[in-house]
Every structure is written in C-alpha cells, then in structure tokens.
C-alpha positions as CSV (number, residue, x, y, z in Angstrom):
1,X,45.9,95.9,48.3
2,X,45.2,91.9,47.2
3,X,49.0,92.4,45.4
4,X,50.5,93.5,48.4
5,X,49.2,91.0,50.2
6,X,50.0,88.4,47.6
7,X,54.2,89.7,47.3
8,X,54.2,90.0,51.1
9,X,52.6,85.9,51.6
10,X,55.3,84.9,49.1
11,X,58.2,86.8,50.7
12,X,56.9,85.2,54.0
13,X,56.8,81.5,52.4
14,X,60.6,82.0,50.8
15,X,62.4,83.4,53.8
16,X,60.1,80.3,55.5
17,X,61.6,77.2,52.8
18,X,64.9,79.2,53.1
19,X,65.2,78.6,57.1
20,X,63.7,75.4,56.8
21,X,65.6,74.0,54.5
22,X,69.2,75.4,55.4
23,X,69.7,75.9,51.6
24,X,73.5,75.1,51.6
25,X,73.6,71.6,53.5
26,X,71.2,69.8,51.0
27,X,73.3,66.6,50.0
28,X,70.9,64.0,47.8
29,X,72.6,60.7,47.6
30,X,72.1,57.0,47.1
31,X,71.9,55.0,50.5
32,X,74.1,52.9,52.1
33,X,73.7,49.6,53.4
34,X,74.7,47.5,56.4
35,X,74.3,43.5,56.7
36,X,74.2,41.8,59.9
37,X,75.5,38.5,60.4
38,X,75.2,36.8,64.0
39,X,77.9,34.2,64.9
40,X,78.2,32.4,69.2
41,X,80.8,35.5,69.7
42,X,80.6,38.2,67.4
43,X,78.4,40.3,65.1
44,X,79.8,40.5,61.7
45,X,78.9,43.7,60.1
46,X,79.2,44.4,56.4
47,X,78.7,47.6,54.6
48,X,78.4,49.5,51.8
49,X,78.8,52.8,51.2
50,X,78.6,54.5,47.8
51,X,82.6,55.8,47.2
52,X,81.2,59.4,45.9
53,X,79.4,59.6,49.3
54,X,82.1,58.4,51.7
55,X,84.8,60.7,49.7
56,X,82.2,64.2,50.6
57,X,81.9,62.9,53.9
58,X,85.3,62.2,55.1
59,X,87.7,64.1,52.4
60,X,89.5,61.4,51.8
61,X,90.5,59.8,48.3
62,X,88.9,57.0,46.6
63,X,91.7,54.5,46.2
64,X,92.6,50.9,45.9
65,X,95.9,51.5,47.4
66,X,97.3,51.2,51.0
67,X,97.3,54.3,51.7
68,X,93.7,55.1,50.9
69,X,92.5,51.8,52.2
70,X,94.3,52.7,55.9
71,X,92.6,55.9,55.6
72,X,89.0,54.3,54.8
73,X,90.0,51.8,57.9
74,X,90.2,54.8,60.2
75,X,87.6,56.6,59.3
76,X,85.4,53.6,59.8
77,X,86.6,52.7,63.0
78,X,86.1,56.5,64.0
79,X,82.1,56.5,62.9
80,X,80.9,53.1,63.5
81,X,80.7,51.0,66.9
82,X,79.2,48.8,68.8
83,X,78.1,49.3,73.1
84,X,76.6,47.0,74.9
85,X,75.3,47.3,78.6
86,X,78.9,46.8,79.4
87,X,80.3,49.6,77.4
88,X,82.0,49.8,74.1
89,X,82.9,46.7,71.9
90,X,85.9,45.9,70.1
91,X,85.7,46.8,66.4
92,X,88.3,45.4,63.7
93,X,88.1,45.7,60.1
94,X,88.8,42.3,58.5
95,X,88.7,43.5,54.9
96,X,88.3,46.6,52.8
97,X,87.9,47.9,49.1
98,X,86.7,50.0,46.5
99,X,84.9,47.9,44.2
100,X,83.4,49.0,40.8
101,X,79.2,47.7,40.4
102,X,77.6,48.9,37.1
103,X,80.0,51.8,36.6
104,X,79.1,53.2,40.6
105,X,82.2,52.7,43.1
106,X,80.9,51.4,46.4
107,X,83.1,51.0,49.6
108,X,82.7,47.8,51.0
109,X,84.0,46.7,54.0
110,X,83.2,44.0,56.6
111,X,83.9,44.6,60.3
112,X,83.5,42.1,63.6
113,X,81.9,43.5,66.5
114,X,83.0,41.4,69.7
115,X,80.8,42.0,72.9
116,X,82.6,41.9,76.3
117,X,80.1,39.5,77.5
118,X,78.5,37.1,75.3
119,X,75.1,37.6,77.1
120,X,75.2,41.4,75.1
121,X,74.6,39.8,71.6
122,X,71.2,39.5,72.6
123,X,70.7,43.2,72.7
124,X,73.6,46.0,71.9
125,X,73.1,49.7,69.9
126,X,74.8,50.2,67.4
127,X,76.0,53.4,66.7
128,X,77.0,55.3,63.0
129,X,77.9,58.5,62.2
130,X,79.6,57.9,58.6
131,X,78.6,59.7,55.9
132,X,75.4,60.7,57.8
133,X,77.2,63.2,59.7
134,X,78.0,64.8,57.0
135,X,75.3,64.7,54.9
136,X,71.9,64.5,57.1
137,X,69.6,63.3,53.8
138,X,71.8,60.5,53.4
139,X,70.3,57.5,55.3
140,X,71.7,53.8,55.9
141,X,69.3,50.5,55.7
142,X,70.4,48.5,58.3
143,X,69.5,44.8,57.7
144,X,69.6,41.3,59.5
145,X,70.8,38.6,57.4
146,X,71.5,35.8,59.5
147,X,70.8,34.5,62.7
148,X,71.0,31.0,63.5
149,X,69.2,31.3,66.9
150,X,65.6,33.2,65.5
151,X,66.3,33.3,61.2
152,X,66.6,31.0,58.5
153,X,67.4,31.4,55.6
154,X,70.2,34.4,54.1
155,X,67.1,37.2,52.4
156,X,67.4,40.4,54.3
157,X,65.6,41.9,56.3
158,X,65.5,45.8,57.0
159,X,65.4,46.1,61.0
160,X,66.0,50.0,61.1
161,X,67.3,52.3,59.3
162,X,70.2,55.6,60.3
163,X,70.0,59.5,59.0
164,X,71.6,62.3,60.3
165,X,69.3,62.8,62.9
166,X,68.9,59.5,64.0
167,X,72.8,57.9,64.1
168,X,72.1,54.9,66.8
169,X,69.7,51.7,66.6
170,X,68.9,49.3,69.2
171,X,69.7,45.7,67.7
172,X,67.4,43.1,69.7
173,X,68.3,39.7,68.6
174,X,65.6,38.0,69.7
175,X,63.1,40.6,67.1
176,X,63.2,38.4,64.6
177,X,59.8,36.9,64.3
178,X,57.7,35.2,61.4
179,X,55.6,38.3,61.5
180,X,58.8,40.6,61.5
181,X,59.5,41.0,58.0
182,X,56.0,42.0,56.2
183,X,55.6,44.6,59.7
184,X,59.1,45.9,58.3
185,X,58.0,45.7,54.7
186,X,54.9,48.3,55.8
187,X,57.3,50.5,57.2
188,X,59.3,50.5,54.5
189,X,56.3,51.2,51.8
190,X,55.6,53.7,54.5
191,X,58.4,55.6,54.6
192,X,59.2,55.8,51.0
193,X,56.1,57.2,50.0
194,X,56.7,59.8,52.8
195,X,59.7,60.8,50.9
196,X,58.4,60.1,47.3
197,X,58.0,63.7,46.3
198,X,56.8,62.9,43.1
199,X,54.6,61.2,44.3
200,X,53.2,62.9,47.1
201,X,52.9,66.2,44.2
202,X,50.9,63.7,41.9
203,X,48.2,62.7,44.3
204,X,48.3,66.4,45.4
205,X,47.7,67.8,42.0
206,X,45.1,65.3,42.1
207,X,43.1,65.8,44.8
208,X,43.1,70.1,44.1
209,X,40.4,70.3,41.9
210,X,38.0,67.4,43.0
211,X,35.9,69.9,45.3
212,X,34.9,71.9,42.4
213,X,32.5,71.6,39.1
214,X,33.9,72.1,34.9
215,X,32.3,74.5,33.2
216,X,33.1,76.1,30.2
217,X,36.5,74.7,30.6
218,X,36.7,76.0,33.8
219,X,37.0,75.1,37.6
220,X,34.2,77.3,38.9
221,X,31.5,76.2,41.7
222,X,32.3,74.2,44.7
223,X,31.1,70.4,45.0
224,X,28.8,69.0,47.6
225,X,30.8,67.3,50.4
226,X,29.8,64.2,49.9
227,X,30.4,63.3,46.3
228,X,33.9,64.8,46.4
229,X,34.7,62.5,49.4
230,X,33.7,59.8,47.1
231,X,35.9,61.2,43.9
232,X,38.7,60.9,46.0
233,X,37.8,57.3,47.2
234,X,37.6,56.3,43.9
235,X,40.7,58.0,42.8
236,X,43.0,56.7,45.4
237,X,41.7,53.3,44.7
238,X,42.3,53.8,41.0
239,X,45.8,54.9,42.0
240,X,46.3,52.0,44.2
241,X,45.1,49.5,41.7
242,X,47.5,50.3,38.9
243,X,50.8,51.0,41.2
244,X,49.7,47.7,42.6
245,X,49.4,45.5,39.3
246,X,53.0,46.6,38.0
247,X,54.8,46.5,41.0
248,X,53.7,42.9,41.4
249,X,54.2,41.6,38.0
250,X,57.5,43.9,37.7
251,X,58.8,42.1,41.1
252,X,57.7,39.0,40.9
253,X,56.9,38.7,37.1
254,X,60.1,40.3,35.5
255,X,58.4,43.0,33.9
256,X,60.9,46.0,33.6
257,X,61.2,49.0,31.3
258,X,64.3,51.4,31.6
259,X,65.0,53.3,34.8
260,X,65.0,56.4,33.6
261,X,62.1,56.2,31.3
262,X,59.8,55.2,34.2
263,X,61.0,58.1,36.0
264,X,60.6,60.9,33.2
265,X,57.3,59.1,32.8
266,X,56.4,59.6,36.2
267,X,57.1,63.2,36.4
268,X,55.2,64.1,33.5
269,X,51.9,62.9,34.8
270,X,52.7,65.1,38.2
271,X,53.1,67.6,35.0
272,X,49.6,66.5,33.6
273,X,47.9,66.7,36.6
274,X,49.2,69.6,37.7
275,X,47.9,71.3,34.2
276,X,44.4,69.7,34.5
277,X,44.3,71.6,38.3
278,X,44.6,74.6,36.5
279,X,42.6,73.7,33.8
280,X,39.9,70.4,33.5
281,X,41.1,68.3,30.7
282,X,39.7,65.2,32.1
283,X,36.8,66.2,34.3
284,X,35.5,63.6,36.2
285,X,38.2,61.1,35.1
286,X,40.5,61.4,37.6
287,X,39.9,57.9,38.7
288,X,40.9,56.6,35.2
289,X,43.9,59.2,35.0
290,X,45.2,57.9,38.3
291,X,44.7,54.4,37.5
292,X,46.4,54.6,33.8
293,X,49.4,56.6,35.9
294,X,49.1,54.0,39.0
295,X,50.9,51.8,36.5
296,X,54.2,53.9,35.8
297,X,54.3,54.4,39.5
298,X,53.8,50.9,40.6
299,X,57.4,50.4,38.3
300,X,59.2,53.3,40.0
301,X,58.2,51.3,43.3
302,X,59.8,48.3,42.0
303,X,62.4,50.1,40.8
304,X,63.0,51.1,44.5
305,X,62.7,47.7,45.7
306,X,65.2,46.2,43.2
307,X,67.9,49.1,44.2
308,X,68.1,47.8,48.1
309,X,68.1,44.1,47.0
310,X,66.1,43.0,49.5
311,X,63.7,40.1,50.1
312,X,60.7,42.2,50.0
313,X,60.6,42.5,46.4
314,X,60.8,38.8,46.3
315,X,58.3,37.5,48.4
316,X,54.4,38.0,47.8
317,X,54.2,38.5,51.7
318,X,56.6,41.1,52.2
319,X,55.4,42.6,48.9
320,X,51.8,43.2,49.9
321,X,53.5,44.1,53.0
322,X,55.4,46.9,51.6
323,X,52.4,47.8,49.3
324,X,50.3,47.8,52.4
325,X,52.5,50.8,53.9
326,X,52.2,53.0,51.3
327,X,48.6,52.5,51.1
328,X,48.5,53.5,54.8
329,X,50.0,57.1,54.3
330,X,48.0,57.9,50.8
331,X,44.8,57.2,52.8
332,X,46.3,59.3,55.9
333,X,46.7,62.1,53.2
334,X,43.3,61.8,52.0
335,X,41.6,61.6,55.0
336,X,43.6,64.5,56.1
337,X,43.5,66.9,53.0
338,X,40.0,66.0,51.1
339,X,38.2,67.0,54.4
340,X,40.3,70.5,54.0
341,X,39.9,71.3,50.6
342,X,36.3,70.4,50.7
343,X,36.1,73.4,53.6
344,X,38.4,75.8,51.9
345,X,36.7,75.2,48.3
346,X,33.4,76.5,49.8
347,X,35.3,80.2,50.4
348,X,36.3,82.7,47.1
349,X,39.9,82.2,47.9
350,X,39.9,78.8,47.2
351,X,40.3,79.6,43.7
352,X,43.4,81.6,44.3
353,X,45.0,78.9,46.5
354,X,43.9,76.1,43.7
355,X,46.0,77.7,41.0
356,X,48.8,78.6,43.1
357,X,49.2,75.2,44.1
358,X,48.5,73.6,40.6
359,X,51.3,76.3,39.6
360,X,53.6,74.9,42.3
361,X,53.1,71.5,41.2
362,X,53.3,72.5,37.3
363,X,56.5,74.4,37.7
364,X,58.5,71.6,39.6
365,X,57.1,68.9,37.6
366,X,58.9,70.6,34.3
367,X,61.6,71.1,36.4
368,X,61.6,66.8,37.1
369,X,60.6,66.1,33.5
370,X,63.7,67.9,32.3
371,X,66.4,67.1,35.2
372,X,64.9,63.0,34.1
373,X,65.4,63.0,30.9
374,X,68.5,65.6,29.6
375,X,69.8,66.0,33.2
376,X,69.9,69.2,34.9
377,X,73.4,70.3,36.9
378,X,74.0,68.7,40.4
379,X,74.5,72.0,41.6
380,X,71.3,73.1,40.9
381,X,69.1,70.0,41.8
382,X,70.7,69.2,45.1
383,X,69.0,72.6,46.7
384,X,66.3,72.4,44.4
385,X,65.0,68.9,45.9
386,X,65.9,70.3,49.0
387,X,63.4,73.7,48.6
388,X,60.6,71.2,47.3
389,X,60.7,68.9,50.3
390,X,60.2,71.4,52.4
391,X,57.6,73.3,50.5
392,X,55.8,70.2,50.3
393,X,55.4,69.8,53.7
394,X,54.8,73.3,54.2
395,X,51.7,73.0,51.4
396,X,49.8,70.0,53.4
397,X,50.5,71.5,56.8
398,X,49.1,75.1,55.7
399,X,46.2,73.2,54.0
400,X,45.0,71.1,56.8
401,X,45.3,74.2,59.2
402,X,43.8,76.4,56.7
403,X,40.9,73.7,56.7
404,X,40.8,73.0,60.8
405,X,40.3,76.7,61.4
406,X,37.9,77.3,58.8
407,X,35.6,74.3,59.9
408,X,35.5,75.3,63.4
409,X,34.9,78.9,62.4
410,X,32.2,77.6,60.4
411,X,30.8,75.3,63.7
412,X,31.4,78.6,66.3
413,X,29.0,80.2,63.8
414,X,26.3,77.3,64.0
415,X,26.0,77.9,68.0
416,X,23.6,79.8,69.3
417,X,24.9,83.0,71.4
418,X,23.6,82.9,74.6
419,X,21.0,86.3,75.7
C-alpha cells in the first residue's frame, strides 16, 4: 500500500514538472544587455546581444557581411521600439556588427530613439521582444548610463530588466536618484539568488536535517523548536559571512580563482550537503560547513557581478547593496521553511520526505558537479535546468503548505469542542 502510494506521488509530481515546465521550450542562455544614453532630442540605445542567442531567435545567419548586417537591421527594428504618450518613436540603427569578445560573438548595435515631442523624454516605454520572444528564460538588463539632467558620471546602472513575460519597461527620466542605485543593487542581489538554483539547493540541503538529533550515525528524533530556529540562525549567518568576505575582497580586492573552478566547487558542497541530509557527517556543524562554503559562493557572486560589468561590483555602496538583496530572500526562505520543517519533523513521515529531498538535492548536484567540470551535452542540460527550476519551486511550495496545514491541524486540535 505505502509503495503504491509512493509510485502514484511520483507519477503525480512528473506529469506536474512536465506541465510546468513545457519540457521542449527550455532555452538557458547568457543575457543581453541594453545601455541608455540621454541626449536634448533623443535616446541613444545600445545593445548587446549574444550572436548564438540572436541567431535561435530570429534564424538568421551570423555574418559580418551586408547581407546579414541588413538582416540583423530588420530584425531589430521589428522587436525593439520606443512609444511615448504620443505614439510610436522613430527608430534608426546608426551602426551594427558582429564582434568577437573572449572567443563569444556578441551583436552590438546602437539605435536613436527620437520622441515626437521633446516633453516624452521624460517618460516613454520601451518595448523589446528580441530574442526574448523566442526564448522566454532569456532576459535583458536594461541600464542607464548617462543623463546629464539627474546622473553623473558614465557607471551603469540597472533600471529594469526584460524576459519573455515581461517585454516592456517604463523609462522615467527623472528616477535617477542618489538612493537609486544601491535600491537597484538590492533588487539585483534579490533576484539572482531567486534564480541561483544552486544555491537555493544548498541552503535547502542545509536546512533538512536541522529539526532532528544524530544518533548512531543517524537522523532519528525530532528537535525542540526552539534550538533548531536557532541552528538555522546561526547557519544562515555563517552562510552570509563567508559569501560576504569573498565577494568583497573578490570585487573590490582582485581576488579571483577560475570560473569554472568556483562553479564545480560550488556544486559539490550542494553535493556534500545534500549527503550529510541523508546521512550526519557534520552534526551540529552546519554553521561552520556553511560558513567554509559561504566563501566559494561569495566568488560565484562576484563572478556574476563581473559578467554584467556594472558599477555594483565597483562601488562599496552598491555592493552591500546587492549583498543586502540576497540576504533579504535567504532570510525570507528561512523564516518560511524552518517554521515548516520544524512542524513536519515532529510527524513519522518526515523521515520519508527528509531523504527524498536530500536524494533530490544529491542527485542533481552530481548531475552539476559533472556538467561543471567535463561538460555534459546542451541537449541534455537545457531541459534538465529547466525540470530543476521547476521542481525547486515545487519542493518549497509543497513544504510550506505541507507545514501551514499541519500547524493549524495541530491548533484546531488544541481548542476545546464546545458541549
């Protein structure tokens, strides 16, 4: 009976990642960019779109000839524009390559936007479907970088960014405050934590067996509420002081090691973690095991920052800034998930659902260690990524349900039935 229950839960989750996921569309790609330049009558808008990325999207060739420049030139002008409260603006292309960075092709291209009425540069929407159209987990940074009427200086700033299911952003001029780019810097911590699955699976792995005791090299009893609240306090703090230390002294103090090292290295403590949920190898040393790890992950965080080649990686204020948003949404997590487990750990099934998430995490974190450091085909990662992030959010949404329901099962039990 507890097998056929078991086959029929993990039918029910596949067909569930399956829908969710829309297995065949998954497209993982690098991000473009798009600069904004204010002048008294135009917008200048320059952009940069990885070649592989624009060539899946529109079908077109990848060319440093007229033919393929003309057809770059219309493709553009058929997925980005400009509208202000007077309608559409005129859009030209003043210049257009393929150009050759670190063995990646980019196109780059820089476009004027002219306004009907001056009065609209204060405020227009800018509108993009390229490359996003296509592929909807592609996603565009779209950045102001000069402004003579509220920015000095030529750093960056992000001020939005474009996916597939967000393809126009409202461009205030007058947005640029002192104040705007650490707020932007928090969002952008934020949001790449959000889709850091590595990460998320880490502090996940993590957090799974801090409701219970070790014993004979085992995860048996529950914990008391109250010192597992504090495990976890402790833990993301270790986490956040180690990311914190080498993402500071990595952007701001040149410390580097190779890409692809820091990333293997970073998948193989989601690995070690996720073996220690199934098994204790450190007990009670979590803190220590996330602080020791906190430093590989504080690199891959630079590493992020030094790909978009913004001011935030440059600046102690937009770096605490950006530091500051992804503390936000580990804390979120904890304060939504520790609760949870703590509930769920004090039923017999929590053991079940404990090594079937530790599995999870074990089985995709081999799957990263490998794809990381010998490569893995593009064929199978691209849906593979795809089936993760979706069972990722699957995993936290079941859990804090799971949790909710349980909890005020547990209160409706407390109350006295009336005679």
């Amino acid at each position: 009976m507890a097998r056929t229950r078991l086959i029929r839960f993990f039918v029910a989750w596949l067909l569930t990642v399956v829908a969710l996921t829309g297995m065949a569309t998954a497209h993982q790609a690098p991000n473009s960019e798009a600069y904004l330049d204010f002048h008294a009558d135009r917008v200048e808008l320059e952009l940069v779109i990885p070649a592989a990325e624009y060539a899946y999207a529109s079908g077109n060739r990848v060319a440093n000839e007229d033919a393929a420049k003309a057809q770059a030139r219309r493709y553009l002008g058929e997925t980005i524009s400009a509208r202000g409260s007077g309608g559409a603006w005129q859009m030209q292309v003043n210049s257009l390559d393929f150009v050759s960075r670190d063995g990646d092709d980019d196109l780059v291209a820089t476009l004027s936007l002219v306004p009907q009425d001056l009065s609209e540069l204060g405020g227009f929407m800018l509108e993009w479907r390229a490359v996003i159209a296509a592929a909807p987990d592609h996603f565009v940074l779209v950045m102001l970088r000069r402004d003579p009427a509220s920015k000095l200086g030529d750093a960056p700033d992000v001020i939005g960014t474009l996916r597939g299911n967000r393809n126009a952003l409202a461009i205030n001029r007058g947005a640029a405050r002192s104040w705007m780019p650490f707020a932007n810097a928090v969002s952008l911590g934020a949001n790449h934590i959000l889709g850091g699955l590595d990460h998320l699976a880490f502090l996940l792995a993590l957090l799974l067996p801090l409701p219970l005791l070790a014993r004979g090299g085992r995860w048996r009893g529950a914990r008391r509420a109250r010192p597992t609240i504090r495990s976890a306090a402790v833990l993301i703090s270790g986490f956040t002081l180690g990311h914190s230390a080498t993402l500071i002294m990595a952007s701001l103090g040149g410390m580097t090691l190779p890409g692809a090292l820091v990333e293997t290295l970073i998948a193989v403590s989601v690995l070690i973690a996720a073996i220690h949920a199934i098994r204790p190898i450190f007990p009670r040393r979590e803190a220590l095991f996330a602080t020791l790890f906190g430093l590989i992950h504080g690199l891959g965080f630079a590493g992020f920052l030094s790909l978009t080649d913004l001011s935030v990686a440059r600046n102690i204020t937009t770096l605490l800034g950006f530091n500051i948003g992804i503390e936000l949404v580990q804390i979120a997590i904890a304060l939504a998930i520790v609760p949870a487990l703590v509930t769920i750990a004090a039923t017999p099934a929590y053991q079940r659902l404990r090594s079937a998430l530790a599995m999870f995490c074990c089985i995709i974190a081999a799957i990263w260690v490998a794809d990381r450091y010998v490569g893995l085909d593009e064929r199978f990662v691209t849906p593979f990524e795809a089936v993760v992030e979706t069972s990722m959010m699957l995993v936290f949404a079941a859990v804090l349900t799971t949790g909710v329901a349980l909890f005020a099962r547990r209160i409706g039990a407390l109350k006295p039935r009336s005679a």
